[in-house]
N, C-alpha and C positions, 0 to 999 in steps of 0.2 A: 675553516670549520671542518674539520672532520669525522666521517660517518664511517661506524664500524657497524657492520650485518654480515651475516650467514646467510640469510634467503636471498636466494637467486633473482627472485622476482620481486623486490626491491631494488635491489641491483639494478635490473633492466629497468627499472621507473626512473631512478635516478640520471642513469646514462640519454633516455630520453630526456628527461628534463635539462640534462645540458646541455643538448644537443640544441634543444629549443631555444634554452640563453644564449646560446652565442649566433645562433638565427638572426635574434632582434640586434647582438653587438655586431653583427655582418651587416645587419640593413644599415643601422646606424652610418656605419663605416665608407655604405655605397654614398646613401643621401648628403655626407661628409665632402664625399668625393676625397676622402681619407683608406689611399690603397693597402695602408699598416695595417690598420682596422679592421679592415675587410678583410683581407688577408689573413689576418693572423686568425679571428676566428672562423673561418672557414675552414682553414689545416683542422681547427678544434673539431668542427663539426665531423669532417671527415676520417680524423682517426676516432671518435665514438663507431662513427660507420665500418669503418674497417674494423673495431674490436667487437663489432655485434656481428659481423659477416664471420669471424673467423671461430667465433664462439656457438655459429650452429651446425646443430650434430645430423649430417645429412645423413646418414647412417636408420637414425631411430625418426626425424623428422620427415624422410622422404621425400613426396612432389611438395609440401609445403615450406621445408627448408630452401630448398631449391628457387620457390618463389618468392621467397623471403630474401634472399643469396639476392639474388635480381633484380629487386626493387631497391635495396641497399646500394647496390650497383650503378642503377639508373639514378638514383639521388646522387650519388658519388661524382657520375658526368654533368648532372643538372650544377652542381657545387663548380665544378671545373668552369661553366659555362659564366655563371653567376660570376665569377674570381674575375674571369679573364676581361670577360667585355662588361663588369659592371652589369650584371643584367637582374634587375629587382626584380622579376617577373620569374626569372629561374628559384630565387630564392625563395619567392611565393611558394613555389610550387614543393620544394623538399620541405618547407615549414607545413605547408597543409599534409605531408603524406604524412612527416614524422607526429605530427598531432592527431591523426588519424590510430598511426602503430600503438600509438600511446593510449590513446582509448578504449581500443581494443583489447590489450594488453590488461590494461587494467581493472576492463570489465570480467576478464576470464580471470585472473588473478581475485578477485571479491567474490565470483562464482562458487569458486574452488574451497574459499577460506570460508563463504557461508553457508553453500548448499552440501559439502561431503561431510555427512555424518564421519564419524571417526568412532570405531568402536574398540573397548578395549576389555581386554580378558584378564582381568585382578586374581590372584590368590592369591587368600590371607587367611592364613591357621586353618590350613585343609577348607577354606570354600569358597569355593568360588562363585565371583561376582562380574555382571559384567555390568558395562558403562557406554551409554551413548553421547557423543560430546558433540552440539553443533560447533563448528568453530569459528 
């Protein structure tokens, strides 16, 4: 199935939400004692990770990109740790943060789209109108 969008911040729901399927297809894979499984989605999880790491704008995000950078990071080793020694308990742990970002994410994202008036300045045949849109 394929998903075509422009907002950014669908994007990033998305990419969380895979991150989180291949969570459970990694538990799977440990509880298996099936190292393909595990393995392979772990790589998954971890290139979402690196594509969310390399996609913040430290520039305009500042000390929050930065912490964001680092907890992305620190899942990224928790993943290493999970992979190598089979460790469920690591894996716990990047599932509850990424379900956490997610949340968050989302919440600010609904904020945005329902609390920002949007106002817009019409002219039509010399008069102007304006318009307030919750969205």
């Amino acid at each position: 199935m394929t998903h075509v969008t422009d907002r950014k911040d669908k994007v990033l729901l998305m990419l969380y939400d895979g991150a989180l399927k291949f969570v459970r297809f990694a538990r799977i894979g440990i509880e298996e004692k099936n190292p393909k499984i595990r393995g392979e989605n772990i790589s998954k999880i971890m290139a979402i990770l690196t594509e969310l790491d390399c996609a913040l704008d430290r520039e305009i995000g500042g000390p929050l990109a930065e912490n964001l950078s680092g907890l992305y990071q620190y899942m990224m080793n928790r993943l290493t740790v999970a992979n190598i020694d089979s460790n469920a308990e690591a894996l716990d742990e990047v599932e509850k943060l990424l379900s956490e970002l997610r949340e968050g994410f989302e919440g600010a994202i609904k904020k945005e789209y329902t609390e920002v008036p949007v106002h817009l300045e019409v002219e039509k045949y010399g008069t102007q109108r304006k318009f307030c849109l919750a969205v």
